[in-house]
C-alpha positions in Angstrom: -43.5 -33.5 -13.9 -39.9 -33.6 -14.8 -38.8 -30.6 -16.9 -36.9 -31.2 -20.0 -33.9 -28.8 -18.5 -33.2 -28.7 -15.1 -34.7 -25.3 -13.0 -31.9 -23.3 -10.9 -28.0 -22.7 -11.5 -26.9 -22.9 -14.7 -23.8 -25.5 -14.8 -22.6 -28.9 -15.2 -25.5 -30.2 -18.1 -27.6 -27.3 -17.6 -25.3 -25.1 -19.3 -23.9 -27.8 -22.2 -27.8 -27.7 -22.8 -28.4 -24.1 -23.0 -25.4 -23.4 -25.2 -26.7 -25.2 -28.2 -30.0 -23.0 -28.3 -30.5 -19.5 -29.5 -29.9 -16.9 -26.8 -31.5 -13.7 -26.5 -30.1 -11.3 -23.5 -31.7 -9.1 -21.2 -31.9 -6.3 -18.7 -34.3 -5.2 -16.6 -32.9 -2.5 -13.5 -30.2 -4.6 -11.5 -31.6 -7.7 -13.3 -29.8 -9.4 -16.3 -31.1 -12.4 -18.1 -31.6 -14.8 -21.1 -34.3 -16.0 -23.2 -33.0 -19.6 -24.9 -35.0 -21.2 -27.8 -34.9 -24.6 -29.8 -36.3 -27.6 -30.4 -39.7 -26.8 -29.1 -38.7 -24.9 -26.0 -37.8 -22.1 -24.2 -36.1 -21.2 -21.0 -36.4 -18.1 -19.2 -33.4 -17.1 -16.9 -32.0 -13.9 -14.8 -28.9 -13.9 -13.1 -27.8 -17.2 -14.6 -30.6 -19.4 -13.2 -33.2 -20.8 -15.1 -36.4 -19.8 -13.8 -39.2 -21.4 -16.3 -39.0 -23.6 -18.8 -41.5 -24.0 -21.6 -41.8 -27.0 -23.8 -44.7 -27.0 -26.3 -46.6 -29.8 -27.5 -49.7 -31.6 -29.2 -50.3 -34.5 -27.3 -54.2 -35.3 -26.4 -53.6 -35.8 -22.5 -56.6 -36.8 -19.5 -54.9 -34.2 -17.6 -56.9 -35.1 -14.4 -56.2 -38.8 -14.6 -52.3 -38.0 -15.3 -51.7 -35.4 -12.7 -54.9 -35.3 -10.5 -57.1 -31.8 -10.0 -54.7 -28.8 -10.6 -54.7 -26.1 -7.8 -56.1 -23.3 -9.6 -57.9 -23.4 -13.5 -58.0 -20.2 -15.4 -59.9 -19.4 -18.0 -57.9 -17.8 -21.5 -58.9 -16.0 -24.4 -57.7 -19.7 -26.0 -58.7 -22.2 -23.3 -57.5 -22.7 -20.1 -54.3 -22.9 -18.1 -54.4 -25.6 -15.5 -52.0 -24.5 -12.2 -50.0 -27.3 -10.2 -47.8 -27.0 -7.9 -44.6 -26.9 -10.0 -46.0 -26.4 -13.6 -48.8 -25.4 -15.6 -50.6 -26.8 -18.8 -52.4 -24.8 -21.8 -55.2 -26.6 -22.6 -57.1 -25.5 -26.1 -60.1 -27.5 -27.3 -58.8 -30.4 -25.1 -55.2 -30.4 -26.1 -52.1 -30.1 -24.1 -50.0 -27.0 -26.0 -47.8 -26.3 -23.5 -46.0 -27.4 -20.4 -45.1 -24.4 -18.5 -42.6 -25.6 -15.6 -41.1 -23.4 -12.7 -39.6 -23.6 -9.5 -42.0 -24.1 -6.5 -41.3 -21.7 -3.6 -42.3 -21.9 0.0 -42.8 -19.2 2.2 
């Protein structure tokens, strides 16, 4: 899954992309960040790196033909969030609602 703006710095694109949503700014300790919002997503980042992006949607999607079983499957008080190894889904009465994407980390 490709995310609709691109995880880590923000720069080049990134940044041209970021400027034309709605900014809300952040501290947390040592921490500073933004929240960005528009057309249909939102992008979480702290210390001018874009951490998770969120992009909603409606689309009616075979989740397990498109991106095969998902490495862990919680249960919410909605549906169900389906865990991959760079993004997520929300699932609610067999819907796609959101795309949740994020960086994937090895240890």
């Amino acid at each position: 899954m490709k995310s609709p703006v691109r995880l880590g710095d923000i720069k080049g694109e990134t940044e041209k992309t970021l400027k034309a949503m709605k900014k809300k700014e952040f501290a947390i300790g040592p921490f500073t960040g933004e929240i960005y919002e528009g057309g249909g997503i939102k992008v979480f980042a702290i210390d001018n790196t874009v951490e998770i992006v969120e992009a909603e949607t409606e689309k009616v999607i075979h989740h397990k033909k498109s991106y095969g079983e998902p490495l862990r499957t919680m249960k919410t008080l909605s549906g169900l969030t389906l865990i991959y190894s760079n993004f997520a889904l929300d699932v609610v009465d067999n819907k796609v609602k959101k795309f949740v994407y994020f960086k994937k980390e090895t240890i």
